[in-house]
KOLGUPA-779116 format. One record per residue (C-alpha): residue in three letters; x, y, z; residue number from 1. Coordinates in steps of 0.02 Angstrom, whole numbers. Each point is the difference from the previous one (the first is absolute). Example, Ala and Ser with C-alpha at 12.3 -4.5 7.8 and 13.67 -1.06 7.14 Angstrom:
<recs>
rec residu:ALA xx:615 yy:-225 zz:390 num:1
rec residu:SER xx:69 yy:172 zz:-33 num:2
</recs>
This chain:
<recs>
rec residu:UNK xx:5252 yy:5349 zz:3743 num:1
rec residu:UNK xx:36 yy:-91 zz:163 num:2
rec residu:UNK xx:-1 yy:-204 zz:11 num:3
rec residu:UNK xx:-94 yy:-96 zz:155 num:4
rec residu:UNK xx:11 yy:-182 zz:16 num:5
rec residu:UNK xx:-183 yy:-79 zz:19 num:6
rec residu:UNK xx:27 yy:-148 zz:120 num:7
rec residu:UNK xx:-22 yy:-71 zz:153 num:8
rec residu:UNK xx:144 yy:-102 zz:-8 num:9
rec residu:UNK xx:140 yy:70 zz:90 num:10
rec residu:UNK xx:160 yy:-90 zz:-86 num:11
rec residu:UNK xx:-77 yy:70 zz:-155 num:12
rec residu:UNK xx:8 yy:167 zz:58 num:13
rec residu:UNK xx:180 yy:-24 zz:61 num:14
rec residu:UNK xx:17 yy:-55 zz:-175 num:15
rec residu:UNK xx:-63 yy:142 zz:-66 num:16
rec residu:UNK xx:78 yy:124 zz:137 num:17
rec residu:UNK xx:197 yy:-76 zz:-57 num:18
rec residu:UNK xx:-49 yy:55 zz:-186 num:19
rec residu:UNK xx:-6 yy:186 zz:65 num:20
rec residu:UNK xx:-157 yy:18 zz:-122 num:21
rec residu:UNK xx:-149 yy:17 zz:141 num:22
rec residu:UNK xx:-30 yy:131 zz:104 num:23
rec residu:UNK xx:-161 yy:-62 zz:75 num:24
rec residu:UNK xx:-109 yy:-141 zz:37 num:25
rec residu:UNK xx:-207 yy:-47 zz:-20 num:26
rec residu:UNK xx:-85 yy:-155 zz:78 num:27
rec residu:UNK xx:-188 yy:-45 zz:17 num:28
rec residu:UNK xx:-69 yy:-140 zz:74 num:29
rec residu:UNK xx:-25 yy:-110 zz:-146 num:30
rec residu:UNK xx:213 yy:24 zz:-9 num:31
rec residu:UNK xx:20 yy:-34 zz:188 num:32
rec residu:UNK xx:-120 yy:-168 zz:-6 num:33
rec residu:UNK xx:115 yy:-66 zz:-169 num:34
rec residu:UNK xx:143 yy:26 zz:144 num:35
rec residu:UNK xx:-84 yy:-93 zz:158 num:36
rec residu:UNK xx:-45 yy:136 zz:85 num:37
rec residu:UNK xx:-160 yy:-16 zz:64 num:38
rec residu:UNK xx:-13 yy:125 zz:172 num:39
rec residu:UNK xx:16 yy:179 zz:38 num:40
rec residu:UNK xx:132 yy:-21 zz:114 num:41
rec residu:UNK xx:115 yy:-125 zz:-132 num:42
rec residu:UNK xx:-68 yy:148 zz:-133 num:43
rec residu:UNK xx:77 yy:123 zz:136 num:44
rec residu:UNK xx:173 yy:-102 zz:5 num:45
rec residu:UNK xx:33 yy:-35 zz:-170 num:46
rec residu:UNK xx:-42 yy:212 zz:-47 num:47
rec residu:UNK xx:131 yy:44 zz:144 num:48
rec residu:UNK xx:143 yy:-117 zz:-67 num:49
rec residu:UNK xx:-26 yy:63 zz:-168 num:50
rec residu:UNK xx:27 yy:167 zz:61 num:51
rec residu:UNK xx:173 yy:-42 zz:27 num:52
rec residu:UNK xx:35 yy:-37 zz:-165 num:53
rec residu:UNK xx:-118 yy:116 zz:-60 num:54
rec residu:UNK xx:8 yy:214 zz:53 num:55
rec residu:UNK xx:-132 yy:55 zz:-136 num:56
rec residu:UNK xx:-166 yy:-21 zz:19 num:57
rec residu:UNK xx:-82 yy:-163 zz:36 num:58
rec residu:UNK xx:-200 yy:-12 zz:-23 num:59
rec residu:UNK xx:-95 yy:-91 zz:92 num:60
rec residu:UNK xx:-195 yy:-34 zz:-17 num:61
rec residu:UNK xx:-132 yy:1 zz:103 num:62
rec residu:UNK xx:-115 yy:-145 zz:19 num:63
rec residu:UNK xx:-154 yy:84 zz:85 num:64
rec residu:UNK xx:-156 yy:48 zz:-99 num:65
rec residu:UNK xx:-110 yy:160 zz:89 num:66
rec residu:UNK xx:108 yy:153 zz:19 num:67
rec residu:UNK xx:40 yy:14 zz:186 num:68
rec residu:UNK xx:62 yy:-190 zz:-6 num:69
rec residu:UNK xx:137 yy:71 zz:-138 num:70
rec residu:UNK xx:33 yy:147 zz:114 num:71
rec residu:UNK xx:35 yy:-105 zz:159 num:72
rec residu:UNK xx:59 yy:-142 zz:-103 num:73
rec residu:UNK xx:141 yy:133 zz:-102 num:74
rec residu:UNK xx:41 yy:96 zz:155 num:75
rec residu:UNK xx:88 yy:-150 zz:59 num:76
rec residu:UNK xx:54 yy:-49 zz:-164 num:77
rec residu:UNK xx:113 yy:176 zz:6 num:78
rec residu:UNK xx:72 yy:-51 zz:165 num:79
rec residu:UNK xx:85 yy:-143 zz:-66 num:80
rec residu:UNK xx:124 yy:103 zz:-103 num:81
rec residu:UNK xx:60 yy:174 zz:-26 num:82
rec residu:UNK xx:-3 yy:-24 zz:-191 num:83
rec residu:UNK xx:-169 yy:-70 zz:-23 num:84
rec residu:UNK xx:-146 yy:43 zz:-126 num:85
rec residu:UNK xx:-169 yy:-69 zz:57 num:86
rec residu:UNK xx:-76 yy:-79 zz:-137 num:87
rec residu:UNK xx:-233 yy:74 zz:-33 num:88
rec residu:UNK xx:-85 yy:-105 zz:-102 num:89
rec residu:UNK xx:-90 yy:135 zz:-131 num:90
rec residu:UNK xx:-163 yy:-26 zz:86 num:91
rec residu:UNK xx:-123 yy:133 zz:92 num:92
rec residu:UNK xx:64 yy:-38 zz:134 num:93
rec residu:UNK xx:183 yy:-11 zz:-48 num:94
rec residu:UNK xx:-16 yy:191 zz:-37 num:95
rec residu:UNK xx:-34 yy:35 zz:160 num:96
rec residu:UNK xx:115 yy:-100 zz:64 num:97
rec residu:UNK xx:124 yy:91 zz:-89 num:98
rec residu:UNK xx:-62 yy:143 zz:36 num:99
rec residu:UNK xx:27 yy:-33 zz:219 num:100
rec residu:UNK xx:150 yy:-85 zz:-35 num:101
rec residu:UNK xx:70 yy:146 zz:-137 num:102
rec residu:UNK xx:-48 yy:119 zz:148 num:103
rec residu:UNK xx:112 yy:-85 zz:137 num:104
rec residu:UNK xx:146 yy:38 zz:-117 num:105
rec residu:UNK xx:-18 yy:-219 zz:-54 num:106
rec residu:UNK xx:46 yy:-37 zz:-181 num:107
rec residu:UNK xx:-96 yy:-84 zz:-91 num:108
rec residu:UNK xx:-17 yy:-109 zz:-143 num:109
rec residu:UNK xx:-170 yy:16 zz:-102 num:110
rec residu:UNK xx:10 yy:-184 zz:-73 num:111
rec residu:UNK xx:-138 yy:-115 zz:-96 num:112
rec residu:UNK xx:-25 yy:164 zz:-106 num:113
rec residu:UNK xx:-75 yy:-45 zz:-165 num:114
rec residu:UNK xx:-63 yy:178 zz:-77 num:115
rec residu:UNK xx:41 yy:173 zz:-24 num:116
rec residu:UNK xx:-143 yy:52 zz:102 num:117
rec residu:UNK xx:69 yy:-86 zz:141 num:118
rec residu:UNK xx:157 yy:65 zz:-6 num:119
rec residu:UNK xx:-61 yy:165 zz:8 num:120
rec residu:UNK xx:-91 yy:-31 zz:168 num:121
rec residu:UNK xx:160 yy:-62 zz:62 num:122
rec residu:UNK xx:103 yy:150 zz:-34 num:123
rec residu:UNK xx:-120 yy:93 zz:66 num:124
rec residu:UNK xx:-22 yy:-95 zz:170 num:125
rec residu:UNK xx:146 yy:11 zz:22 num:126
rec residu:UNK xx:119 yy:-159 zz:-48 num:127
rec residu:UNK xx:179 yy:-7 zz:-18 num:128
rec residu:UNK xx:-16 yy:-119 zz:-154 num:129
rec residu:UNK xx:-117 yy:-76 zz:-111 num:130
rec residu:UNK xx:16 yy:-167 zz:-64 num:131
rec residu:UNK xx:-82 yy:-12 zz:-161 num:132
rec residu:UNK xx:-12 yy:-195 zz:-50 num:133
rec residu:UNK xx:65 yy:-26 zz:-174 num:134
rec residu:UNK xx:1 yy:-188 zz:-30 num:135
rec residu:UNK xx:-189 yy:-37 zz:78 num:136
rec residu:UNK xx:-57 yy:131 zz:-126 num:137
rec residu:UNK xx:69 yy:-55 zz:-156 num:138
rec residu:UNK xx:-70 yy:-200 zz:69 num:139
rec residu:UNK xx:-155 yy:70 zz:-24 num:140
rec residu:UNK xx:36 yy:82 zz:-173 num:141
rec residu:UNK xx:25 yy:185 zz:68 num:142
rec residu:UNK xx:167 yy:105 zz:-42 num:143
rec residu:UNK xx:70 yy:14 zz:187 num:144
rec residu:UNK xx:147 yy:97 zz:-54 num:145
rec residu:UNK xx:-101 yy:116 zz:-95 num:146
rec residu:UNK xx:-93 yy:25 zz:169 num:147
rec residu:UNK xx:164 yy:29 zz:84 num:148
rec residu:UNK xx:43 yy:130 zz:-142 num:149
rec residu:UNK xx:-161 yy:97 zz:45 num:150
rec residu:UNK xx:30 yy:5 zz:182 num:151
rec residu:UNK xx:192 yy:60 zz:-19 num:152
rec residu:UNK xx:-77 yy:162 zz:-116 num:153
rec residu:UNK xx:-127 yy:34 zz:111 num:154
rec residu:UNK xx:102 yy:1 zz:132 num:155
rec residu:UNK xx:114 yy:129 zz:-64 num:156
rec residu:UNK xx:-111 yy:87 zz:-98 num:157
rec residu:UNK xx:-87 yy:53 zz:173 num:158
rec residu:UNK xx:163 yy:-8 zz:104 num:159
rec residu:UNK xx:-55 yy:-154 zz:119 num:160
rec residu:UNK xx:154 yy:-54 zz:104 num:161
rec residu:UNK xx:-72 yy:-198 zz:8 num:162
rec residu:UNK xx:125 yy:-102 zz:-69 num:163
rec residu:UNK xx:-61 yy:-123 zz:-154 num:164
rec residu:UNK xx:58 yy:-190 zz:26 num:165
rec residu:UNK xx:-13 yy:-125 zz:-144 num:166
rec residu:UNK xx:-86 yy:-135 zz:94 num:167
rec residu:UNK xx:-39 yy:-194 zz:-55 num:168
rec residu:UNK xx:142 yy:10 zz:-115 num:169
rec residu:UNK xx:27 yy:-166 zz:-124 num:170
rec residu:UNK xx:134 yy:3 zz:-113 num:171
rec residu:UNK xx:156 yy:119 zz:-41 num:172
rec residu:UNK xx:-93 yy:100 zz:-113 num:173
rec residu:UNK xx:-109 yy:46 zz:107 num:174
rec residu:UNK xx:153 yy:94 zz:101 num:175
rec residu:UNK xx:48 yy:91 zz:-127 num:176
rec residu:UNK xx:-143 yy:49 zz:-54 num:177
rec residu:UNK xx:-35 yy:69 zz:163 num:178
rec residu:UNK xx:153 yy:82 zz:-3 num:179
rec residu:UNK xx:-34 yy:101 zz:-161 num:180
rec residu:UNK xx:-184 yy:70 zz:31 num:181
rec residu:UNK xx:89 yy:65 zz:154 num:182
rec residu:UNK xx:-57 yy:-117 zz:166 num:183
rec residu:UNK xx:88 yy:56 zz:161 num:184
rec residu:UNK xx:42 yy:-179 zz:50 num:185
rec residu:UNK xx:-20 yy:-164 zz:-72 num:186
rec residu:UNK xx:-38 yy:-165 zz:135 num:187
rec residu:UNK xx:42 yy:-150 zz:-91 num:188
rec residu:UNK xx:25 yy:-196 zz:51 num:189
rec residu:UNK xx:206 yy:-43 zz:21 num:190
rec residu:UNK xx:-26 yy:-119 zz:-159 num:191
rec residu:UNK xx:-37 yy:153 zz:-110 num:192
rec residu:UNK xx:131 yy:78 zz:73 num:193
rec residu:UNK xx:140 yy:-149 zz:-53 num:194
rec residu:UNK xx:-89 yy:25 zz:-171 num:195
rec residu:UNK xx:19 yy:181 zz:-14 num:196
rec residu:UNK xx:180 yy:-56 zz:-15 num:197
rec residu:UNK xx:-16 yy:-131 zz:-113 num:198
rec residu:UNK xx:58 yy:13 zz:-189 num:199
rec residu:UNK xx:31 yy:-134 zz:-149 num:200
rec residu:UNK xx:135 yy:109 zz:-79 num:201
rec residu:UNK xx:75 yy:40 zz:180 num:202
rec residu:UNK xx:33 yy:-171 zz:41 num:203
rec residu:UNK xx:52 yy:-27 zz:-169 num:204
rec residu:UNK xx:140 yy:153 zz:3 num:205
rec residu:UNK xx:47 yy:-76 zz:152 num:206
rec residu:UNK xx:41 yy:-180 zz:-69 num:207
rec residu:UNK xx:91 yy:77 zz:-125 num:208
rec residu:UNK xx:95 yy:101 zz:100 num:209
rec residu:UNK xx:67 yy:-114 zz:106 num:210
rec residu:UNK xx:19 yy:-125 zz:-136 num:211
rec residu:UNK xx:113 yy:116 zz:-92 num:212
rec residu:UNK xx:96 yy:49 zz:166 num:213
rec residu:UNK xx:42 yy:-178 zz:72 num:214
rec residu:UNK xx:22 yy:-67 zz:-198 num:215
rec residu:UNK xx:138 yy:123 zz:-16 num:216
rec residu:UNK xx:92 yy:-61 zz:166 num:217
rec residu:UNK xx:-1 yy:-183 zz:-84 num:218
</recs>
């Protein structure tokens, strides 16, 4: 399973980039607001400079509602870099969105996907990925993981190419998890990421390491 770093932020994503652990990036609006971003064309810098850092994919999500506004609106999104996935909302018109878009050889990122059923319509329109959104689910006492597991088996079971991304991702456990029922990717905020790495008995073996090693030189 593949790690992308979901931010805005782009010294995170350095951050994250220096680790050697990511291998893409996700933003949405909600991310790029947190950040001060607050225009297409600031939207449009901030995408290209993480593309520096950045050579995976980087999605990026439409803000229109009716289908040909997505079209127009993701056509120009997939000019801004050569490594970009245009973010669908999993709406009517999102499908067909994806659909145009999937057709004019533009990857896509099926996002806001909160069912099995939609998932489905996804692959079959046509998108790149689908981003099924674990931590909303479970906020609203659902099993998103167990909604991700269902996706990844239908998937294979009926040898769909679209890619399964563990989506709204809360804690380290969640990671994992998606890890074992067999997600493609996992997009996950840089804090989860530092605790990924974190361990009580880890810093502890190290303290005692180094205590032993510089005691010894005294």
């Amino acid at each position: 399973m593949k790690l992308f770093v979901d931010t805005a932020n782009v010294e995170e994503i350095y951050k994250a980039a220096e680790l050697g652990v990511v291998s893409g990036v996700t933003t949405n609006p909600s991310l790029a607001a947190k950040e001060g971003i607050s225009d297409p064309e600031n939207y449009k810098k901030t995408v290209q400079e993480i593309a520096k850092v950045i050579s995976g994919p980087i999605s990026v999500e439409v803000v229109s509602i009716e289908a040909k506004d997505m079209i127009e609106e993701g056509l120009k999104i997939a000019d801004w870099i050569d490594n970009v996935w245009v973010k669908i909302p999993s709406t009517l018109a999102g499908f067909e969105a994806i659909h145009k878009l999937s057709d004019q050889g533009i990857n896509t990122n099926q996002t806001l996907c909160f069912s099995t059923n939609q998932a489905i319509l996804g692959a079959q329109a046509g998108s790149t990925v689908v981003s099924p959104f674990v931590g909303r689910l479970d906020d609203i006492a659902q099993d998103g993981m167990a909604m991700v597991g269902e996706i990844v088996d239908i998937y294979r079971m009926h040898g769909i190419e679209t890619l399964v991304m563990a989506a709204s991702i809360r804690h380290p456990f969640h990671c994992s998890e998606a890890a074992r029922i067999g997600a493609d990717i996992s997009t996950v905020p840089f804090g989860i990421i530092k605790k990924m790495a974190e361990h009580p008995l880890t810093d502890k073996g190290m303290e005692l390491f180094l205590n032993d090693w510089f005691g010894s030189k005294k």
